[in-house]
N, C-alpha and C positions, 0 to 999 in steps of 0.2 A: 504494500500500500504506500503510495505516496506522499509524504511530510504533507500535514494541514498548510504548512507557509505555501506550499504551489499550488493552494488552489485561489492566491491572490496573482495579483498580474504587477511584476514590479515596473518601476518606469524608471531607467537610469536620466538622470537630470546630475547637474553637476551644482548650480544652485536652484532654490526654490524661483520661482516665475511671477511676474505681474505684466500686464497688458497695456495697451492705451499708447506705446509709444508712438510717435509722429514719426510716419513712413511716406517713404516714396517707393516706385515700379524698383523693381528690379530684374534681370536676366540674368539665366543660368551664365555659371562663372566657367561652364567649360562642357565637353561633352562626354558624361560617364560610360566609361566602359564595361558598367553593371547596369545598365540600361534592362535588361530583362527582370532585374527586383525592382524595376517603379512602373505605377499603375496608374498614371495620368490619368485615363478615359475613366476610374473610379471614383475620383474626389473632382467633379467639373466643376470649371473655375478658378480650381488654384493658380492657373499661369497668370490670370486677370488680377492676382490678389497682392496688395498691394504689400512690402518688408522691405527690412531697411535696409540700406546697401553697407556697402565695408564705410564707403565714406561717409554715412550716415552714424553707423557705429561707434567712430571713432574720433570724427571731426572736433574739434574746439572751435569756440564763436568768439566772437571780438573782446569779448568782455574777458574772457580764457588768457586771450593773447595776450593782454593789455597786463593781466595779472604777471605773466610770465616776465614781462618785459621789461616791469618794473621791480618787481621784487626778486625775482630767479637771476635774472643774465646779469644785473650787476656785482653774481657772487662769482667772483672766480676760482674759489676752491668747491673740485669738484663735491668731495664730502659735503663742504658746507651748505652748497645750493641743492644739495640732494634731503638733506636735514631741514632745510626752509621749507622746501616743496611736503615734506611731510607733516611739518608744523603747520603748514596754511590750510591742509586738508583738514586734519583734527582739530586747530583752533576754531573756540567760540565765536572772537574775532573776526574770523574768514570764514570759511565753508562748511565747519562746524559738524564734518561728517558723522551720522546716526546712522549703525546696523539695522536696516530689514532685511530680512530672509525674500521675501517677494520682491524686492527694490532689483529687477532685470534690467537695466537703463542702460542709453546710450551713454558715451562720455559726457555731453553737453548738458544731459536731463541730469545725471547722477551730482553734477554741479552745480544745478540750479535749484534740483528738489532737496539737497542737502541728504539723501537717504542711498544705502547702497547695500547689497551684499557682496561678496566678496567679488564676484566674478564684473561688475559694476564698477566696483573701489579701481580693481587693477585696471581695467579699459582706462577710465578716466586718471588715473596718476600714469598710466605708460602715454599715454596723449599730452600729458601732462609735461612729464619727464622729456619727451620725443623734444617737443617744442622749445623745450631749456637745454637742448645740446648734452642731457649726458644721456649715459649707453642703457642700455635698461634693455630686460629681457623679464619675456614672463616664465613663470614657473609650474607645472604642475605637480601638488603634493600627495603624495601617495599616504593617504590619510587612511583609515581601516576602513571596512564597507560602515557605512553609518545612516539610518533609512528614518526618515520622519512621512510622518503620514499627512496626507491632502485628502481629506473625503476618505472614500472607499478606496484609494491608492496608497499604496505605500513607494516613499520617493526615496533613491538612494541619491545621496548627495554627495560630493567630492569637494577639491578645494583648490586653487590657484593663488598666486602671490606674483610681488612682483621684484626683481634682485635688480640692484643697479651698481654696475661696475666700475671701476678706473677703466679709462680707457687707455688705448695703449700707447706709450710716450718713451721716445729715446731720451730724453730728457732726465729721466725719473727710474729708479730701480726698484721698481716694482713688476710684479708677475703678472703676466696678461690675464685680464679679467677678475681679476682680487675684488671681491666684493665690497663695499662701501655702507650699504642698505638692503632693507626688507620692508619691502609696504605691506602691511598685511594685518586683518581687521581681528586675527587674532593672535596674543602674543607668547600666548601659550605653545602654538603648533612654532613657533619662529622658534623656542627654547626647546622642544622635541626634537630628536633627530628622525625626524622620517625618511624615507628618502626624496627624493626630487630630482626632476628633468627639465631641464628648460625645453619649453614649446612652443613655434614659430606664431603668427600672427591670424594666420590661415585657420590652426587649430583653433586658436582661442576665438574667433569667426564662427567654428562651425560650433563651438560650445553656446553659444551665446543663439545662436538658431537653432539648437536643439533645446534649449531650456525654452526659448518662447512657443517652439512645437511641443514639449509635455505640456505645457502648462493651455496650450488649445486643446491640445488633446484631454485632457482632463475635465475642460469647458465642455466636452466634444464639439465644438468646431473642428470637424477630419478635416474638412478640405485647406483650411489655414494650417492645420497641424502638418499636412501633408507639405505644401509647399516650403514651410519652414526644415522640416526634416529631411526632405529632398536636397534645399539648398544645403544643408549644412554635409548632404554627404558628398557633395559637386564641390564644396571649398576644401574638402580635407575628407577622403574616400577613405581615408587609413584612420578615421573615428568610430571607435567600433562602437557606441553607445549611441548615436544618431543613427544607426542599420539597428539597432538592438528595440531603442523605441518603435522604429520605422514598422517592425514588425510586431510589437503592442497595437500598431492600428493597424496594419490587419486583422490580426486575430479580432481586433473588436467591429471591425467590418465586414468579417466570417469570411475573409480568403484566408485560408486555414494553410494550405497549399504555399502560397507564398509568405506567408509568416513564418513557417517551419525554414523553409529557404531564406529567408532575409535573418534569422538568428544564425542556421549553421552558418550564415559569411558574418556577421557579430563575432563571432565564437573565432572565424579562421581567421579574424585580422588579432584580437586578442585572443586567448585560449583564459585567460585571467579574466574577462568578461562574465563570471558568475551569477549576475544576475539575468542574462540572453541565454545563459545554463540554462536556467531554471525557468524559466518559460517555455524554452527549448523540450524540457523536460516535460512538460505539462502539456505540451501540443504533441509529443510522441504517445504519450498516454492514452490522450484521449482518441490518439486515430491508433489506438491498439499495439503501441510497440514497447509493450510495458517491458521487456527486458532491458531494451537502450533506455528507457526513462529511467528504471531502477539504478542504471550503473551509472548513470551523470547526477543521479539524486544523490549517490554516495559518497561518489568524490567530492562533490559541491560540500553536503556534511561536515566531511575530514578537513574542509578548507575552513569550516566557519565556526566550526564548533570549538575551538580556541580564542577565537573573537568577540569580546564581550556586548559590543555594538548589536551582534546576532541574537545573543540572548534577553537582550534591551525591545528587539524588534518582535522576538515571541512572546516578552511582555506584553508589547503595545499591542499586539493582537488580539491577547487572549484580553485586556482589558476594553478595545473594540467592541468583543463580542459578548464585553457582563462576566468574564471567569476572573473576576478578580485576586482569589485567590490562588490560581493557577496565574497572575500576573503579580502578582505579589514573589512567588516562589522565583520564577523568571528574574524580575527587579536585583531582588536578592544576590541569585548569580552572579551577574551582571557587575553588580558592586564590589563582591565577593575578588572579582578580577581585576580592576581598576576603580580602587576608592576613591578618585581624584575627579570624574567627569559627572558636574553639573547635572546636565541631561538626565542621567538616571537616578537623580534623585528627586529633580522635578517631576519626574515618570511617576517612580513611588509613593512620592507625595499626594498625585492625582489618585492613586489605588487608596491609600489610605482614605482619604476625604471619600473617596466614593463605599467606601467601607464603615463609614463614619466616624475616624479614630481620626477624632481633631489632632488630641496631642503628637500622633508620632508624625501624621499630616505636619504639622507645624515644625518638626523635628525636621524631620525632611527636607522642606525649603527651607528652614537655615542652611543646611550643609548644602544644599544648591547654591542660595546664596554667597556663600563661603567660596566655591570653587572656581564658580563664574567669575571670569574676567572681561568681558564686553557690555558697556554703561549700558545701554540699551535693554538688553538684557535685564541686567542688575535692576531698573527700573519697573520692568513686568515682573520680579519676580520679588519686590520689596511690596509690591500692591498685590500680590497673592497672599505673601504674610502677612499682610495687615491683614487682610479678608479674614483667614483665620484664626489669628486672635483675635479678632470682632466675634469671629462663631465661638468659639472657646468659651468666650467671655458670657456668653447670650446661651451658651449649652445649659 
């Protein structure tokens, strides 16, 4: 029988998603050679639908420049104009930048809305950085799988940063590309050793159109989901989570046939693709090939079952579905493995209050609060504590 977690449909998104951005036309950026996994004539209309282009993405408006122009370029140590640029972004003063999880933005919105998640943050400080002359590269951090839920979905999310270099100077003895900085909304993962690869501009393009295709898809708007997930696999065909989505909206438009085919190439660009596993998994099942289903459920298993994020996520489900106490046990785990991440104690805390144990409830969101490092954050989750010593009080 197969794990209760595949009979959810996961959607790899890399940050969570919001809508509304100001778009113009765009055309395909090249002509794909997986041309037989897209299904144009199924989603009519997406070619007519309007998304934004790379230069939409990425551009800075005058008021950007003007910033740059004045405060950045008249620093001439590279360090030091790298250090400005980050004060301007987080000062109250200036730009005053606030974490949202849904804040998908352009460089120019994420500047003017003052809101970002990560994948936002770095578009707008690498545009940023570009325009003040130093070297700047984005990064992707190989974070553990980690899934927060949207509705009925479960979202796994990932994480990007941005490194800014010396550049390179016969002048100067120093090592080509010696890092200088880290942008990045959290300071925690910077003090982590995870690993990291820096990823071209192209990549972080198609991430940025695949997060706005989950987050249609999720709306279901297919036909925008389609066009966005399209484009992002025409700028960077070697993303395997924009083919891995691609094939979530199939299966939910019942080409079953081509959903199975757009995960096995998810899976053959990465093999580390676990989540396109496990859908994979769940569409072999259902059309009867329960032995290949069984041996990709197990290996998947063997990968996650050391990872405490996994045990966090059969919380969140079994609490979904009212097993609180089977989400309590899970939480537990979870902690048991890394008593240092916020997240699952905000999790537990939610089981408790729905259990009605104010006190450990309230126990709970202290050590949340405790571990949390992003203001933002800290703020939702000091107005959850007051909530419940309000109830405590009133019990």
């Amino acid at each position: 029988m197969l794990h209760s977690v595949l009979t959810k449909f996961f959607i790899i998104v890399y940050f969570l998603l919001v809508v509304g951005c100001q778009t113009t036309s765009i055309k395909p950026t090249s002509i794909s050679i997986y041309s037989e996994l897209y299904l144009d004539e199924s989603f009519k209309g997406n070619q007519e639908l309007l998304i934004e282009t790379e230069n939409d993405v990425f551009a800075i408006d005058n008021e950007m420049q003007r910033m740059v122009k004045d405060k950045l370029i008249p620093i001439r140590d590279n360090k030091k104009r790298a250090k400005k640029l980050l004060q301007h972004i987080f000062s109250k003063d200036n730009v005053d930048l606030a974490y949202q999880s849904s804040a998908n933005l352009t460089a120019s919105q994420t500047y003017h809305s003052q809101k970002a998640n990560c994948m936002s943050l770095t578009i707008m400080a690498y545009s940023l950085a570009k325009e003040a002359g130093l070297d700047v590269k984005f990064q992707d951090v190989k974070v553990p799988e980690y899934w927060i839920r949207n509705g009925q979905y479960n979202m796994l999310t990932g994480h990007v940063n941005l490194v800014l270099t010396e550049p390179k100077s016969h002048n100067k003895e120093i090592i080509y590309g010696k890092k200088i900085l880290q942008i990045d909304f959290d300071p925690d993962l910077v003090k982590k050793s995870f690993p990291k690869r820096v990823v071209n501009k192209q990549t972080v393009l198609a991430m940025f159109y695949n997060n706005k295709g989950a987050h249609a898809l999720v709306d279901r708007n297919y036909s925008l989901a389609y066009a966005y997930l399209k484009q992002a696999t025409l700028v960077d065909p070697s993303y395997s989570a924009a083919w891995g989505n691609l094939g979530i909206l199939y299966k939910l438009n019942n080409h079953i046939e081509f959903a199975i085919k757009t995960y096995e190439h998810a899976v053959s660009i990465n093999g580390e693709n676990l989540t396109a596993l496990s859908n994979l998994s769940f569409l072999l099942a259902r059309t009867n090939k329960f032995e290949k289903a069984q041996e990709i459920e197990k290996a998947i298993l063997e990968k996650r079952i050391k990872n405490p994020y996994y045990h966090a996520l059969l919380a969140d489900e079994a609490y979904f579905r009212g097993e609180n106490n089977k989400a309590l046990k899970h939480y537990k785990k979870a902690i048991r493995m890394d008593k240092r991440v916020h997240e699952f104690y905000f999790g537990i805390a939610k089981v408790y209050y729905a259990l009605k144990d104010i006190k450990h409830a309230e126990k709970s969101m202290k050590k949340a609060l405790a571990y949390n490092r992003v203001k933002s954050i800290e703020s939702q989750y000091m107005a959850k504590l007051n909530f419940l010593k309000f109830a405590e009080f009133n019990d």
